[in-house]
Backbone as CSV, one residue per row, in Angstrom:
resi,resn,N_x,N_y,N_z,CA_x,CA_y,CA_z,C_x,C_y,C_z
1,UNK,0.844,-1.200,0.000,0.000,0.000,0.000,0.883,1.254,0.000
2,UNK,0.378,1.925,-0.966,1.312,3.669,-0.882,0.420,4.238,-0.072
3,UNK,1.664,5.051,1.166,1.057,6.091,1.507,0.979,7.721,1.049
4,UNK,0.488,8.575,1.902,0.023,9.903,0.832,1.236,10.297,0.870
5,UNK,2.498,10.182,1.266,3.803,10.599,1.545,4.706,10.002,-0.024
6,UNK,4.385,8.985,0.020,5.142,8.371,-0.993,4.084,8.469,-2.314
7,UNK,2.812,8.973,-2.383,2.143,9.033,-3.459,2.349,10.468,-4.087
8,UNK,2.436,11.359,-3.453,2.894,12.720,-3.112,4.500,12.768,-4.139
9,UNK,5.559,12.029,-4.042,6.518,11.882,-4.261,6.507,11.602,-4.904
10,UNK,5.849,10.307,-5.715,5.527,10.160,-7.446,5.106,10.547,-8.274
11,UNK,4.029,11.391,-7.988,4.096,12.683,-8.451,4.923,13.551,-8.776
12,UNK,5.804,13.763,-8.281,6.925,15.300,-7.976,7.406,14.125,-9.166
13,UNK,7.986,12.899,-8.808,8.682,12.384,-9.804,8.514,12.574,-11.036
14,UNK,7.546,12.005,-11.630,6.149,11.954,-12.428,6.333,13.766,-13.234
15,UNK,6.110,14.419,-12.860,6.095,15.545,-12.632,7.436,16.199,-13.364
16,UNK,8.379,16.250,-12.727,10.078,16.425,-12.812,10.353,15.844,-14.085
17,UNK,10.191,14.366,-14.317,10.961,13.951,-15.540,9.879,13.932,-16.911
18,UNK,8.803,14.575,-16.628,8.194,14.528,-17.711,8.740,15.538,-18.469
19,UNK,9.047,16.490,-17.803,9.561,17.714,-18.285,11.159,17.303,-18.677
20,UNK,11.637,16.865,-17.852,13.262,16.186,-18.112,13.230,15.475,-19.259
21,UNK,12.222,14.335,-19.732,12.765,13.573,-20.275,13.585,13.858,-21.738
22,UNK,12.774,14.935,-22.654,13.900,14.700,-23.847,15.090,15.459,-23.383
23,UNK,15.692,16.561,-22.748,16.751,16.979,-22.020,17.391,15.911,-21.576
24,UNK,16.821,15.253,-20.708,17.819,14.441,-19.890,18.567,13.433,-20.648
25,UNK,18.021,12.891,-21.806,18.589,11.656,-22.578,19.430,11.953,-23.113
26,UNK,19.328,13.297,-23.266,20.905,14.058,-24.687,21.575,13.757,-23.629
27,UNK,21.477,15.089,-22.383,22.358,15.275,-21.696,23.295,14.073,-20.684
28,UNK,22.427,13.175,-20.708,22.672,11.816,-20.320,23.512,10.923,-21.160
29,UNK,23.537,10.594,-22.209,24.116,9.968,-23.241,25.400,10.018,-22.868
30,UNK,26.118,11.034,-22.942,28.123,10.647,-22.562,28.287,10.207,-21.578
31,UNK,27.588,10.865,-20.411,27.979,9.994,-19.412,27.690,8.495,-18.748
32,UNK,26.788,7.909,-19.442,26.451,6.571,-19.507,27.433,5.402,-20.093
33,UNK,28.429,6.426,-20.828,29.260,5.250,-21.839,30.281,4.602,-20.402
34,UNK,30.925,5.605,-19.696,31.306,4.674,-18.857,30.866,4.142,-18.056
35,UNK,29.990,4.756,-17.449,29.050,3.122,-16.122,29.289,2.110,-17.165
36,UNK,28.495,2.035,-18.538,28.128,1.236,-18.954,29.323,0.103,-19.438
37,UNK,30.493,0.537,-20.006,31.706,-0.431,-19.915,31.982,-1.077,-18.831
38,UNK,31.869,0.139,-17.335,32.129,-0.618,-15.924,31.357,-1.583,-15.920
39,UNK,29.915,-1.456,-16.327,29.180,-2.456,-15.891,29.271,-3.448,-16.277
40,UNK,29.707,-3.287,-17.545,29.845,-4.430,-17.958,30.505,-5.838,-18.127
41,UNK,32.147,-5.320,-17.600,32.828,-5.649,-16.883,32.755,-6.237,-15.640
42,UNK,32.381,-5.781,-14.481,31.719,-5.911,-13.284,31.155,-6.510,-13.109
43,UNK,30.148,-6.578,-13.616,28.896,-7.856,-13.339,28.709,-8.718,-14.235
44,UNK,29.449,-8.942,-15.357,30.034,-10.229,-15.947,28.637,-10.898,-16.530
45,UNK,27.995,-9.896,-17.136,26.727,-9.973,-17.696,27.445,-10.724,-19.286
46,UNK,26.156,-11.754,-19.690,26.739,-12.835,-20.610,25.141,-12.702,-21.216
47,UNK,25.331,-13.827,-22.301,24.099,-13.919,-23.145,23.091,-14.621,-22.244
48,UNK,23.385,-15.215,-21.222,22.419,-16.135,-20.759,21.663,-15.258,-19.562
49,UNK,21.999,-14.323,-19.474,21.346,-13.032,-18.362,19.556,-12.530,-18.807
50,UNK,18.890,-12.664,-17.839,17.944,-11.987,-17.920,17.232,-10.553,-16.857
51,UNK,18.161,-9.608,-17.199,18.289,-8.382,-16.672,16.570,-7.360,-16.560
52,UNK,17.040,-6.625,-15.268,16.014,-5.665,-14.861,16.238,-4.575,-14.749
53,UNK,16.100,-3.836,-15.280,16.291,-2.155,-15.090,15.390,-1.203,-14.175
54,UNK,15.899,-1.058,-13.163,14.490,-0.443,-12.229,15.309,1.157,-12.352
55,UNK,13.893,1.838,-12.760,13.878,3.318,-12.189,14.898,3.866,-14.088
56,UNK,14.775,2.914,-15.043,15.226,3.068,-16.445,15.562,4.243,-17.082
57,UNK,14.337,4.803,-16.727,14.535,6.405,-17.456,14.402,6.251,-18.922
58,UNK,15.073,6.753,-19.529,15.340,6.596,-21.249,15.737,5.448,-21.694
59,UNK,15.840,4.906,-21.055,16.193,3.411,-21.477,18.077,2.996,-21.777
60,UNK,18.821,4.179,-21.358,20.223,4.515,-21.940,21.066,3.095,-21.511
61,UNK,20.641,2.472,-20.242,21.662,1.535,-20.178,21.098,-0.344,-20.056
62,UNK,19.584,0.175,-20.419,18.931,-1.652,-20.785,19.688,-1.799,-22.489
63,UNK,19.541,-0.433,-23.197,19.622,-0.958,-24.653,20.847,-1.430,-24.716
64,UNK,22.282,-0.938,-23.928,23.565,-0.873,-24.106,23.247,-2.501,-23.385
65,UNK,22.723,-2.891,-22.578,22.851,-4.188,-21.914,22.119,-5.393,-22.858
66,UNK,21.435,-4.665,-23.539,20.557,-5.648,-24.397,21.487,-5.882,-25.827
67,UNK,22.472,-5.697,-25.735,23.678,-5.833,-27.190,24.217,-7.344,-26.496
68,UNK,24.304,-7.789,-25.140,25.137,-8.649,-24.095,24.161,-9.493,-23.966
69,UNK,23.041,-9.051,-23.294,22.163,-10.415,-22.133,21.262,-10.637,-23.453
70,UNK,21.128,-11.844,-23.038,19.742,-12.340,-23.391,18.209,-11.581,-23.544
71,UNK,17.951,-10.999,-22.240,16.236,-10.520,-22.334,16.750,-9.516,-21.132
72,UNK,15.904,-8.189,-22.118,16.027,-7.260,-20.695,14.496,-6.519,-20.509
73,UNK,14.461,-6.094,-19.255,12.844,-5.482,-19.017,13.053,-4.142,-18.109
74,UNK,12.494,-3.129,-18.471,12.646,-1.919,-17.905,11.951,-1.516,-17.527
75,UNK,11.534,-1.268,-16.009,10.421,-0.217,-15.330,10.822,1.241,-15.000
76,UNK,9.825,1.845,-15.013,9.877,3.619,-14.612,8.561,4.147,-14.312
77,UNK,8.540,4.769,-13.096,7.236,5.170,-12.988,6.739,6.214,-13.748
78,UNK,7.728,6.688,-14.729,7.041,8.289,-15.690,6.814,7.992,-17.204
79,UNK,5.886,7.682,-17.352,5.280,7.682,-19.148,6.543,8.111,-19.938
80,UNK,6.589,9.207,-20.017,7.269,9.939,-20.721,8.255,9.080,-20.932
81,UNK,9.311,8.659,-19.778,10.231,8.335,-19.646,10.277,6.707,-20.584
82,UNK,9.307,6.368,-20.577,9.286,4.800,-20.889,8.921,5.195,-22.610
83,UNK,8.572,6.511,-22.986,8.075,6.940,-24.779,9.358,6.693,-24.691
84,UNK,10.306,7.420,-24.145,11.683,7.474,-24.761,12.628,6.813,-24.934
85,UNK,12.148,5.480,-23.985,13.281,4.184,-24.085,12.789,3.607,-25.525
86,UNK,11.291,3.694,-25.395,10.797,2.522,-26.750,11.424,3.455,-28.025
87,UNK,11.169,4.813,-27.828,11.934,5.333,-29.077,13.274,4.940,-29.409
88,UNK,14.037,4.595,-28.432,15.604,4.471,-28.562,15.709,3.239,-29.170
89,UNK,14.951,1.848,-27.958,15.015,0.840,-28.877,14.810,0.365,-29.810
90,UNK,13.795,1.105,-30.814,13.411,1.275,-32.195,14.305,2.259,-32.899
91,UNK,14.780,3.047,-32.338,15.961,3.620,-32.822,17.428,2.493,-33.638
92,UNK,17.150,2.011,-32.404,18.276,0.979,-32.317,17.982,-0.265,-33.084
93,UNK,16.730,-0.667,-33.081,16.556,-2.060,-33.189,16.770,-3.073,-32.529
94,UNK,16.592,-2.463,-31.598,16.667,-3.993,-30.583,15.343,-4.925,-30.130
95,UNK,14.927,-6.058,-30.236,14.369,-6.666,-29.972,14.173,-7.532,-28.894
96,UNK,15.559,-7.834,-27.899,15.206,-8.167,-26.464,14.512,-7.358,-25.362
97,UNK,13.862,-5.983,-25.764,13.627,-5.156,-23.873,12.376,-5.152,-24.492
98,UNK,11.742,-5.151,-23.151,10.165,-4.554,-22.647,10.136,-3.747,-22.087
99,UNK,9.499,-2.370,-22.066,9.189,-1.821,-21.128,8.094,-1.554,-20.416
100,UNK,7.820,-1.032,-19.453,6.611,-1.433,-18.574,6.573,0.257,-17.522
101,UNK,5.267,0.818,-17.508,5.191,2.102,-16.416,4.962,1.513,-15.223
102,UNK,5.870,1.474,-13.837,5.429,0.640,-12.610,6.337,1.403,-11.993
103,UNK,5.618,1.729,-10.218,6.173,1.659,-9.158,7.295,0.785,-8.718
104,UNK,8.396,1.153,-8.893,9.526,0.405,-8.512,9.846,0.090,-6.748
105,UNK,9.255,0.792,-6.439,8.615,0.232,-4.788,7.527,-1.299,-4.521
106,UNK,6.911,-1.496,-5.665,6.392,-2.602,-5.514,6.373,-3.031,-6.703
107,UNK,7.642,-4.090,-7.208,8.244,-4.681,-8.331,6.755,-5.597,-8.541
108,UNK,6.516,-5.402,-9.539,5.924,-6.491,-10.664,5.452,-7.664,-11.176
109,UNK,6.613,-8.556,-10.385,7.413,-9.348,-11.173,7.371,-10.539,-9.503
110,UNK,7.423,-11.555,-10.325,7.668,-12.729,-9.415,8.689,-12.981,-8.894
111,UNK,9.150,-13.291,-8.135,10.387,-14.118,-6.684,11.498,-14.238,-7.929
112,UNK,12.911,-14.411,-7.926,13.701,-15.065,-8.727,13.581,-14.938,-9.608
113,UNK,13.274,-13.729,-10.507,12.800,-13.968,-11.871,13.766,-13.491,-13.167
114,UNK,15.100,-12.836,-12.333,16.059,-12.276,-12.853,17.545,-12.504,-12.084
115,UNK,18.391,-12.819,-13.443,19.782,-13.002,-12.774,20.379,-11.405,-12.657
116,UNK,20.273,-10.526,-13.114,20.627,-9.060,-13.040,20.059,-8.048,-12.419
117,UNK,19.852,-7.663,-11.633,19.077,-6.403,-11.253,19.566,-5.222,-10.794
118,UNK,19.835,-4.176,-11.894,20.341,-2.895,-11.785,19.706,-1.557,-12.075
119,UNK,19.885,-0.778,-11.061,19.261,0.795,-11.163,20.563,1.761,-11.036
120,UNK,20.547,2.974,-11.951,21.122,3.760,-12.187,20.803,5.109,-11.554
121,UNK,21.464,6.176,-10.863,20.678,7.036,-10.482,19.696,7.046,-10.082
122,UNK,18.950,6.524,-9.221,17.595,6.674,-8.728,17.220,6.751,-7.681
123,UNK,18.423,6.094,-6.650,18.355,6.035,-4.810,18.083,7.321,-4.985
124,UNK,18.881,8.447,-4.930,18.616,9.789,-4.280,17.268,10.626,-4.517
125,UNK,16.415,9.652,-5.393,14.974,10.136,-5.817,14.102,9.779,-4.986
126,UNK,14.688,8.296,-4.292,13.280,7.200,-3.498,13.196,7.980,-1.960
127,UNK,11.942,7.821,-1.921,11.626,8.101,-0.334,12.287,7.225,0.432
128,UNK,12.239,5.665,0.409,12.754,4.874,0.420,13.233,3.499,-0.097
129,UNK,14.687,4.028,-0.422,15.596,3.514,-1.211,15.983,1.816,-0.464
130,UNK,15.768,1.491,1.000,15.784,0.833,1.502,15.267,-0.891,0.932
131,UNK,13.595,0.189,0.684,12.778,-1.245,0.769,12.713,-1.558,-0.944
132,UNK,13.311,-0.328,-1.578,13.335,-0.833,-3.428,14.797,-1.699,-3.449
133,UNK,15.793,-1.663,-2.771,16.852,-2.526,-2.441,16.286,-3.980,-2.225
134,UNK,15.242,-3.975,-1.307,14.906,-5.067,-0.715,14.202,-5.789,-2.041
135,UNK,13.511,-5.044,-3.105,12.186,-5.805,-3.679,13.788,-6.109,-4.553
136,UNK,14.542,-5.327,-5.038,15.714,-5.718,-5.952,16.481,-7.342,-5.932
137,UNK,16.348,-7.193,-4.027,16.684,-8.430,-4.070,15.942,-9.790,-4.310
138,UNK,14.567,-8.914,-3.603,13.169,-10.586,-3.822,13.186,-10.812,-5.412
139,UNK,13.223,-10.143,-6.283,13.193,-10.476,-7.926,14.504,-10.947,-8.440
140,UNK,15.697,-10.784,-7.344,16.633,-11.716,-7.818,17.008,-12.873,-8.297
141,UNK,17.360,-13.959,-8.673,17.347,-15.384,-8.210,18.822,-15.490,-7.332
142,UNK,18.989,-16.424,-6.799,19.701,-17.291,-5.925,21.865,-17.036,-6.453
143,UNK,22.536,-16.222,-5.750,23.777,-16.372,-7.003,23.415,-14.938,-7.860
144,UNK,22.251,-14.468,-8.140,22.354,-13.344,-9.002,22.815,-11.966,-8.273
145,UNK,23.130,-10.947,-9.265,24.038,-9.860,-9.319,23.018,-8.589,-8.956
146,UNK,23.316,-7.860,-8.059,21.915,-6.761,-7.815,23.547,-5.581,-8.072
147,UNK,22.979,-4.335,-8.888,23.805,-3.619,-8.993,23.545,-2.009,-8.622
148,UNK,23.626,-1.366,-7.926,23.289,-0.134,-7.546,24.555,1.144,-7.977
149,UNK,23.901,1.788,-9.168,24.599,3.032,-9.517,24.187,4.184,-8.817
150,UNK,24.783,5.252,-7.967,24.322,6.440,-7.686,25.477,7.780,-7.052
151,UNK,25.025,8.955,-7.308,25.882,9.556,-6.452,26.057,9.739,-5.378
152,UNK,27.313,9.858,-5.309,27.661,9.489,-3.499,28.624,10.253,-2.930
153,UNK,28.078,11.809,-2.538,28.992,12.889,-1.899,29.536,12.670,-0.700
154,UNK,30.707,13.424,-0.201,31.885,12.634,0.529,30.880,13.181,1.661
155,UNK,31.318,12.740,3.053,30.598,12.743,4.283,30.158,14.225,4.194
156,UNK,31.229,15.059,4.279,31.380,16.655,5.039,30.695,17.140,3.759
157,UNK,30.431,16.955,2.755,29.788,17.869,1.791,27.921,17.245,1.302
158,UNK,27.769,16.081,1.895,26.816,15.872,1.510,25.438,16.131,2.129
159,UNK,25.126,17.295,2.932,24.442,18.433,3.539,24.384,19.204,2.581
160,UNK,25.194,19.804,2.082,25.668,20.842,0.907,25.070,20.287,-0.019
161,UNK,25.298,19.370,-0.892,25.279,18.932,-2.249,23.575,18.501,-1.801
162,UNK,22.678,17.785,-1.163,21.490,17.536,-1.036,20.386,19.152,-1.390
163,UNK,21.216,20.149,-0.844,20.863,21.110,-0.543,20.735,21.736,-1.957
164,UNK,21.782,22.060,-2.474,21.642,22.166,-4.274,21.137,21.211,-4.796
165,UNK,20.530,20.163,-4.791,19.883,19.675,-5.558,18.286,19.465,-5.338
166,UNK,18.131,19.906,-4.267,16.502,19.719,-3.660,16.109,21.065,-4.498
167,UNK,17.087,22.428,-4.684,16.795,23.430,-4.918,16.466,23.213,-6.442
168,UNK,17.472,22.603,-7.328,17.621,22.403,-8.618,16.277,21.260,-9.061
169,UNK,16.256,20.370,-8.584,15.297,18.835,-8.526,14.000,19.251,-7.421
170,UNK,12.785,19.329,-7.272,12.199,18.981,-6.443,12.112,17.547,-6.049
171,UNK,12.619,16.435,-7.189,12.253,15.477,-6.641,13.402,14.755,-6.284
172,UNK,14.360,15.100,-5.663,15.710,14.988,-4.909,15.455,14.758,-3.690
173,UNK,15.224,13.767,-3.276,15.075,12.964,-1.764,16.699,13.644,-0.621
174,UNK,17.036,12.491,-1.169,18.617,12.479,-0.303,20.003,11.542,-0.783
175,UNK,20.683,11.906,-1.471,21.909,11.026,-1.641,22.659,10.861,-0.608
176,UNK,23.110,9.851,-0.758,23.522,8.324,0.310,25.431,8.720,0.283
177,UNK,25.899,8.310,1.212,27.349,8.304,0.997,27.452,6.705,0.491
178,UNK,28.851,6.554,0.096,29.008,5.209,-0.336,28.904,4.649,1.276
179,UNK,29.519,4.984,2.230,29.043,4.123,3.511,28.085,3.436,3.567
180,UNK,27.476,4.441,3.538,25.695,4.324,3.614,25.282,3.160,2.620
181,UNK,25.617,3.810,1.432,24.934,2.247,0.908,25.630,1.035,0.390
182,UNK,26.419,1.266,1.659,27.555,-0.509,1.787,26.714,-0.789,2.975
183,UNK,26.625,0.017,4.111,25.603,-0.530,4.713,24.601,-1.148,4.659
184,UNK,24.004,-0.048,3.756,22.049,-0.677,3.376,22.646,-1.965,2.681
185,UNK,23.461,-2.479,1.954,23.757,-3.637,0.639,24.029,-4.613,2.111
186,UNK,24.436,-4.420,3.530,24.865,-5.457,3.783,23.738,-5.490,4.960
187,UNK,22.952,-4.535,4.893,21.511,-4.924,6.033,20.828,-5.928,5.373
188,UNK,20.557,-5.803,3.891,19.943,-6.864,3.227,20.594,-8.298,2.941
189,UNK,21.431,-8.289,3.506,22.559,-9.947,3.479,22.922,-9.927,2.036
190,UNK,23.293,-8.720,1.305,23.841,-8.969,0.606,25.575,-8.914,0.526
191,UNK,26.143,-9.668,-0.323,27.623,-9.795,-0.409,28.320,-9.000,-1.635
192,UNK,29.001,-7.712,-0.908,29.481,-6.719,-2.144,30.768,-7.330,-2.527
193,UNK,31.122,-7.607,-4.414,31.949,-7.893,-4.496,32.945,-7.203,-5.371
194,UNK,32.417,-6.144,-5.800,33.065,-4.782,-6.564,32.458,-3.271,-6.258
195,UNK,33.137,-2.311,-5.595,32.838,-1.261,-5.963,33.807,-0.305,-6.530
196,UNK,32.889,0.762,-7.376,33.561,1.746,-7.902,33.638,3.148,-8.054
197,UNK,34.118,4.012,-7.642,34.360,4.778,-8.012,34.553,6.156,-9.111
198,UNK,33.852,6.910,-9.636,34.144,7.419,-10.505,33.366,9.463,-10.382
199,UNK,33.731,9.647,-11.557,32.949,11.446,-11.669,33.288,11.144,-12.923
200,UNK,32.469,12.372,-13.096,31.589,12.791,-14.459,31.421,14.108,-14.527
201,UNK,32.060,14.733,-15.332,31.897,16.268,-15.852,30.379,17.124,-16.388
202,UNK,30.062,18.037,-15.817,29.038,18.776,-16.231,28.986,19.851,-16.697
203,UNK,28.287,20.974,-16.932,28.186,22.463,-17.023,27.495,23.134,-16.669
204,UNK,27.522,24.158,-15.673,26.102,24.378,-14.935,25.184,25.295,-15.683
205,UNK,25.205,25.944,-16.878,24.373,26.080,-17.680,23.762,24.982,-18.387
206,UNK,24.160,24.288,-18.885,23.429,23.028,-19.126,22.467,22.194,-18.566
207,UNK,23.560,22.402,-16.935,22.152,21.497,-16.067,21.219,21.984,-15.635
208,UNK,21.064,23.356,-16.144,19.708,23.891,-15.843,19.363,24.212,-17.028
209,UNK,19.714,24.018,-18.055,18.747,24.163,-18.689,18.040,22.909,-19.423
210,UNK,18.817,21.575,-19.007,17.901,20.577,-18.493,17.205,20.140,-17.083
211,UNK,16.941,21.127,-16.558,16.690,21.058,-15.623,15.102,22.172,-15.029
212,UNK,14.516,21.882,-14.169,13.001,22.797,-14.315,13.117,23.609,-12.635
213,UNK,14.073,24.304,-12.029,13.526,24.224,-10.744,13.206,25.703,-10.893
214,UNK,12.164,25.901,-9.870,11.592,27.630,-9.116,12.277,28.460,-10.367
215,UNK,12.143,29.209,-11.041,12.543,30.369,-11.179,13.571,31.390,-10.280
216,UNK,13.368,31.706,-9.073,13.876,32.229,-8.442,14.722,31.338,-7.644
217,UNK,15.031,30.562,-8.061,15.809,29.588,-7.277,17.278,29.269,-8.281
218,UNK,16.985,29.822,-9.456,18.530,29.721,-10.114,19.506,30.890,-9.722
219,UNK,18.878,31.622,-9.377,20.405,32.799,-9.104,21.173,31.940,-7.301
220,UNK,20.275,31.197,-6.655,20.676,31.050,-5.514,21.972,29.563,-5.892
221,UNK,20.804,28.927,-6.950,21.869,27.636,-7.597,23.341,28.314,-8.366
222,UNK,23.383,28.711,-9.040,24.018,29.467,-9.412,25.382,30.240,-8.542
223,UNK,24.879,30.797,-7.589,25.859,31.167,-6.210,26.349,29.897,-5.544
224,UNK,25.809,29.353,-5.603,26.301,28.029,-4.716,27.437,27.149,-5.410
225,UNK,27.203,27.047,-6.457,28.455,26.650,-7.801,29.848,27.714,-7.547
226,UNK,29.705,29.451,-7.264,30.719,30.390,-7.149,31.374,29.870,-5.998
227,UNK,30.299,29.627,-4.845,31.121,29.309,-3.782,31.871,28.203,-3.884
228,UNK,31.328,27.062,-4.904,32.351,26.198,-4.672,33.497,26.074,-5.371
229,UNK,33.864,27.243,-6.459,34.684,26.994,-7.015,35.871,28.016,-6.059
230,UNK,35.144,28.769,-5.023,35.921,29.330,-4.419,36.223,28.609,-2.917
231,UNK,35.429,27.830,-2.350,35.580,27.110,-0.891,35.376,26.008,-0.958
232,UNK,35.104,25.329,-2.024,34.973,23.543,-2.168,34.118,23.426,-1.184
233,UNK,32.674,24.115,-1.142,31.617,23.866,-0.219,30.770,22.573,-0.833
234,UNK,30.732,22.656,-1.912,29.638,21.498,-2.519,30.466,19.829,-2.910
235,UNK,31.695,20.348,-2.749,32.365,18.920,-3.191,32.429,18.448,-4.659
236,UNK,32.202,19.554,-5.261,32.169,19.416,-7.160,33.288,19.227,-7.380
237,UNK,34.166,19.759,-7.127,35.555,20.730,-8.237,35.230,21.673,-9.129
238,UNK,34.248,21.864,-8.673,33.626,23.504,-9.299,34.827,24.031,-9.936
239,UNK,35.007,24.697,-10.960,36.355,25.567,-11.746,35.604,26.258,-12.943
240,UNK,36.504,27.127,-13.325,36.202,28.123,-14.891,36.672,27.605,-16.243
241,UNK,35.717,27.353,-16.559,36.956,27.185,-18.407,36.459,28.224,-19.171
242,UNK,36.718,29.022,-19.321,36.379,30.550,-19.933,35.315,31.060,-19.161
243,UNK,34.350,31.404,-19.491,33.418,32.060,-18.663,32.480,31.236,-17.679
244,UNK,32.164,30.033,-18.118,31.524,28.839,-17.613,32.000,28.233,-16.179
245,UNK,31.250,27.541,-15.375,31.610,26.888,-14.298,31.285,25.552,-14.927
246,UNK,31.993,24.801,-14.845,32.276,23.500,-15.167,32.271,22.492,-13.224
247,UNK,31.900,21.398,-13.013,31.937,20.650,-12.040,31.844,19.176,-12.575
248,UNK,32.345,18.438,-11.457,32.456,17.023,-11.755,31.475,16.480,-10.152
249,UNK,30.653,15.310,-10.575,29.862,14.848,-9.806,30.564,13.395,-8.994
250,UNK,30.313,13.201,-8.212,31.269,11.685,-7.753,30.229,10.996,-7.501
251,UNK,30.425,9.820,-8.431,29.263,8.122,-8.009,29.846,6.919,-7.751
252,UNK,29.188,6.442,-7.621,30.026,5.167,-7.159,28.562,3.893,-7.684
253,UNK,29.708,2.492,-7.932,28.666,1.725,-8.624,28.888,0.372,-7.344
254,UNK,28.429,0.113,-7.019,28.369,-1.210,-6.027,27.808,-2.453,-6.566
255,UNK,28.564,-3.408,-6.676,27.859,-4.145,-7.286,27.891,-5.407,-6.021
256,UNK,27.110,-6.556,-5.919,26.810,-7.686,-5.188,26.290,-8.611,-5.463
257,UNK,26.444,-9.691,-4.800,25.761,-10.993,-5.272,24.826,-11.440,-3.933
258,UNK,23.645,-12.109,-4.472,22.590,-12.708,-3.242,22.875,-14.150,-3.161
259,UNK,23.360,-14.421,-1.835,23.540,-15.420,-1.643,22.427,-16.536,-1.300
């Protein structure tokens, strides 16, 4: 059962990426190429895989997975978001993915029904990221690979960085330190057997202008980028390349197996 707290929130979601979605897929595209090598690597995804994409979005890293596994299936709770995967995969031609509009809080899908189960960016969206971990794992099978991509600001800045992005995103919950979700991976008995590390370059004109927040809330976003290229308050690496503020984001990919 959803409550009005978490129905409230799918909305905002709902809401947020409808407007995001053709923005976000451009702007999304480069930086997907490397998760997507890591991942691929990492979780040692083969033809005989039958992969889950929770929280999909555009579909940027089922199609790249659907060149490898066998059968892939993608949920997202935003319409929009799921026009734009089927566009890609018809773009593409691919014929292994499904996609499907569903609450990724209450998976779908039967017990064991997948050797892969990976979400990209999406913890810092969930109210709770906890119990979509948990359904990640019930749709696992036995031996299979649950993989969690997200950003993960260092202890002392991630007050800061939540803070610019609730402003930028309304539907910006809370990003997790990697602690945090080595923790949550090992409350659920799961066994981490790679994590990684990485950033990804942005432009902060860009990300707002894929991006929808307040009106009056960009000159404050905006200041908060100055400060960090002057006090490393946000934990970017905020810097200038001609007139522009340029920043790099830090994520980390965890990957595990259910024993």
């Amino acid at each position: 059962m959803i409550d009005n707290n978490s129905q409230y929130h799918n909305e905002l979601i709902i809401d947020q990426f409808t407007k995001q979605a053709i923005p976000f897929t451009q702007n999304a595209a480069q930086s997907a190429k490397y998760v997507v090598k890591r991942l691929l690597t990492l979780s040692d995804v083969s033809k005989k895989d039958i992969v889950l994409d929770v929280a999909c979005g555009s579909g940027l890293i089922s199609c790249e997975l659907s060149k490898v596994a066998n059968d892939i299936t993608g949920i997202d709770i935003t319409p929009t978001m799921i026009q734009q995967a089927n566009l890609l995969k018809q773009e593409k031609n691919l014929k292994n993915i499904k996609y499907e509009v569903g609450d990724v809080a209450q998976l779908p899908y039967a017990d064991e029904s997948f050797s892969l189960v990976v979400t990209r960016y999406s913890f810092h969206h969930l109210v709770d990221p906890s119990s979509v971990l948990s359904e990640m794992k019930r749709v696992c099978v036995q031996k299979g690979r649950i993989v969690v991509i997200d950003v993960t600001p260092a202890s002392d800045k991630v007050d800061m960085y939540n803070y610019l992005e609730k402003l930028r995103d309304p539907s910006h919950v809370k990003a997790l330190t990697i602690a945090e979700l080595q923790e949550m991976f090992k409350e659920k008995g799961l066994t981490i057997t790679d994590t990684d590390f990485f950033r990804f370059e942005k432009d902060v004109e860009s990300l707002l202008q894929a991006s929808f927040p307040n009106p009056e809330d960009m000159s404050k976003i905006r200041q908060l980028f100055i400060e960090d290229v002057q006090n490393g308050t946000l934990g970017l690496n905020s810097h200038y390349i001609g007139r522009e503020i340029h920043f790099t984001i830090p994520a980390s990919m965890i990957i595990a197996h259910k024993s």
